[in-house]
C-alpha positions as CSV (number, residue, x, y, z in Angstrom):
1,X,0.0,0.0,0.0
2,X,1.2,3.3,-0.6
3,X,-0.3,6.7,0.6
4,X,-0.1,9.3,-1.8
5,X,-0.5,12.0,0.5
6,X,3.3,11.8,1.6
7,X,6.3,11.9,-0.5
8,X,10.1,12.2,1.1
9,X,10.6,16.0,1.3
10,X,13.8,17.4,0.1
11,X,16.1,19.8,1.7
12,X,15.0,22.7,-0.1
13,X,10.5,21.8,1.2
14,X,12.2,21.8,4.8
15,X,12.4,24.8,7.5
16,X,16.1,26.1,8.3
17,X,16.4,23.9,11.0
18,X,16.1,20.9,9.6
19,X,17.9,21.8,6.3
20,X,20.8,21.9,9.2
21,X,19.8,18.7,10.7
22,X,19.9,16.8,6.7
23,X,23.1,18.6,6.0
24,X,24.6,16.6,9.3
25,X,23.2,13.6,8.4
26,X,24.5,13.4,5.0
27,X,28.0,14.4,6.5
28,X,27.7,11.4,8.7
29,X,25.9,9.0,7.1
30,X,26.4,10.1,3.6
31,X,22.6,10.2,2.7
32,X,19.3,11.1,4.5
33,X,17.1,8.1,4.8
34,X,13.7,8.8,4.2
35,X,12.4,7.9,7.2
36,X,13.9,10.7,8.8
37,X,13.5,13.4,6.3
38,X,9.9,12.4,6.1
39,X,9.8,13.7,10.0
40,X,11.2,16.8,8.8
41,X,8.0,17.9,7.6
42,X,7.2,19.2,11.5
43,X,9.5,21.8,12.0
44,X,10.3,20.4,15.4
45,X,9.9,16.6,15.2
46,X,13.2,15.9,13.7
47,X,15.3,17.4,16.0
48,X,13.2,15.8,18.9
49,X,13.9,12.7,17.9
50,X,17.0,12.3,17.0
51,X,18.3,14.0,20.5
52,X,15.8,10.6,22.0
53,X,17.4,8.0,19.7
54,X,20.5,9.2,20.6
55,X,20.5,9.8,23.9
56,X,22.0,7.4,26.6
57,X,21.4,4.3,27.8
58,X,22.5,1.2,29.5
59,X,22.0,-0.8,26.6
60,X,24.9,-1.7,23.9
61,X,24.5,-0.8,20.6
62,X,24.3,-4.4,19.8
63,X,21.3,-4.9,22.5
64,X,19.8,-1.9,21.1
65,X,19.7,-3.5,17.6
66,X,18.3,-6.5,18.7
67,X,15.4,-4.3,20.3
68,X,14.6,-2.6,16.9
69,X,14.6,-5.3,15.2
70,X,11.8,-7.2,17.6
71,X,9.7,-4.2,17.8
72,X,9.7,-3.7,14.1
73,X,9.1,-7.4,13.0
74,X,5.7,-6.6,15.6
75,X,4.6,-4.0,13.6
76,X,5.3,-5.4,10.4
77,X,7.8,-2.2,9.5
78,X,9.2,-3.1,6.2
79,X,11.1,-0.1,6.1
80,X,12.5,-0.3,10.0
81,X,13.4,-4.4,9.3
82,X,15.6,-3.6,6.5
83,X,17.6,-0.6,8.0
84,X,17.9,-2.3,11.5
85,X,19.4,-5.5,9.7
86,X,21.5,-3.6,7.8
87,X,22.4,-1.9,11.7
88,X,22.3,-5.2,13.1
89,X,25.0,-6.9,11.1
90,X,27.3,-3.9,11.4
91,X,26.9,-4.0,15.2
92,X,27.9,-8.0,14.4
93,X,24.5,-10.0,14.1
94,X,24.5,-12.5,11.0
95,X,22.0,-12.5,8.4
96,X,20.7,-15.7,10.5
97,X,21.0,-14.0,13.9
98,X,18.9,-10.8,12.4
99,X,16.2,-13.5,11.5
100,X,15.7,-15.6,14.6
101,X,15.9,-12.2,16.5
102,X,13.1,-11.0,14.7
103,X,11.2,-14.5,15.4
104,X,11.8,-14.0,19.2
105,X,14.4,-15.6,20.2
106,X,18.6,-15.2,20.7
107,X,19.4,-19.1,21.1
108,X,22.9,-18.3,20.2
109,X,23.3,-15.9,23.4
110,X,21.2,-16.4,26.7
111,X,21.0,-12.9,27.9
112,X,20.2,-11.5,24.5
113,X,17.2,-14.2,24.2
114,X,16.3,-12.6,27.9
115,X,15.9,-9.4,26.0
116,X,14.4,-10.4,22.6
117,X,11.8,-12.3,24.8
118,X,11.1,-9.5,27.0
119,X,11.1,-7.1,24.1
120,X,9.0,-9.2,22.4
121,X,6.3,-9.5,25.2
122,X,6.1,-6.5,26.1
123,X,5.6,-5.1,22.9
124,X,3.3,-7.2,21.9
125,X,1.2,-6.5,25.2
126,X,1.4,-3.1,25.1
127,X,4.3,-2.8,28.3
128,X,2.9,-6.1,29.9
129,X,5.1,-8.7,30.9
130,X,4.6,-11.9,32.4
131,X,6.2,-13.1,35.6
132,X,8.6,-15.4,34.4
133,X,10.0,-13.3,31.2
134,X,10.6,-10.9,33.9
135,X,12.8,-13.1,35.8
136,X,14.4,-14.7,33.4
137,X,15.1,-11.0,32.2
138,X,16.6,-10.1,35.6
139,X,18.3,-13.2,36.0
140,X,20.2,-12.6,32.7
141,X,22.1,-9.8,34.2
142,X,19.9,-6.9,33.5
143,X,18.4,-4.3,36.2
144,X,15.2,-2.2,36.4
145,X,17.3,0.5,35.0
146,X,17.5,-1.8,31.8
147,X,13.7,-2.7,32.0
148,X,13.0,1.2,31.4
149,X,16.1,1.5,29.0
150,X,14.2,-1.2,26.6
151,X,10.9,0.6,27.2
152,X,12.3,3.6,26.5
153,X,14.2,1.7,23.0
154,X,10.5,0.1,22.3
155,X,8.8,3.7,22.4
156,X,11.7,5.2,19.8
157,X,11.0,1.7,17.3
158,X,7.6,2.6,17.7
159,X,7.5,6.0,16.6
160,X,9.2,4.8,13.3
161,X,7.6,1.9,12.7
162,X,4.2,4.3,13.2
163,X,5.5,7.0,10.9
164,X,6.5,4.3,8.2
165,X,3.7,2.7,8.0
166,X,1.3,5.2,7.9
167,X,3.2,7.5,5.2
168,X,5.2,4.0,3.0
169,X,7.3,6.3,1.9
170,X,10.2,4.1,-0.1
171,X,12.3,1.7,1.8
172,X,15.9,3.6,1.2
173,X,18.0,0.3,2.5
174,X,18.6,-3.3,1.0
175,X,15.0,-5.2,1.9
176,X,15.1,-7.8,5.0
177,X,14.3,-11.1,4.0
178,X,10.7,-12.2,5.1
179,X,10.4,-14.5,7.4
180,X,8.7,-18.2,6.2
């Protein structure tokens, strides 16, 4: 499906601000990805989330990868599965590691299925989590600073996954495989 009512603005359809804002992204990424420019039609929202994304956390880069890609396999974000496993395997996930995250589990490393099944859970049931996925998440090694870290990694996926699937603006990274 694609909604005609948004295409990917351009630097030029964007206020000051946010011209800044692609300018910096292109110098660090070498490109802006649609997603983002297509928040750059509020004046404000870009900015705003970027400084959330990129603010700090407890959880590795790795850890935070393995968040996006749960929460966007939940809400069937094309666009967020194929940049987060193009993030994922720089961060050092195989192709095959990307895909059985995005199923639910981490067999391959027992704290990171702690956190892909929490993840997973919670996103599913809307910050719910059952007893035991919440142990076996706090046996794992992680703290209730790390249960609102992931919350706070599940509300940033889901603002993208939102955005992208309501506008289905084109998918700017290799496509992620589907699952079978």
């Amino acid at each position: 499906m694609t909604n005609t009512k948004f295409t990917v603005p351009q630097r030029e359809d964007v206020s000051a601000n946010n011209q800044v804002i692609f300018d910096n992204l292109k110098k660090a990424i070498g490109f802006v990805p649609n997603l983002y420019a297509t928040i750059a039609y509020s004046d404000t929202a870009l900015e705003s989330y970027l400084n959330f994304q990129n603010s700090k956390t407890s959880l590795s880069k790795k850890e935070k990868e393995a968040v996006n890609l749960v929460v966007s396999q939940v809400n069937n974000c094309a666009y967020c599965l194929s940049a987060h496993t193009v993030l994922g395997k720089m961060n050092g996930f195989t192709e095959e590691q990307t895909i059985e995250i995005r199923k639910g589990t981490a067999s391959f490393d027992n704290k990171l299925n702690a956190l892909v099944t929490f993840t997973k859970e919670a996103t599913i049931n809307k910050g719910k989590v059952s007893e035991t996925i919440l142990n076996n998440f706090l046996g794992a090694g992680y703290s209730n600073a790390s249960i609102i870290d992931v919350i706070a990694a599940i509300a940033d996926k889901v603002i993208m996954n939102y955005i992208h699937n309501l506008t289905q603006v084109p998918i700017d990274f290799p496509l992620a495989s589907s699952l079978n």
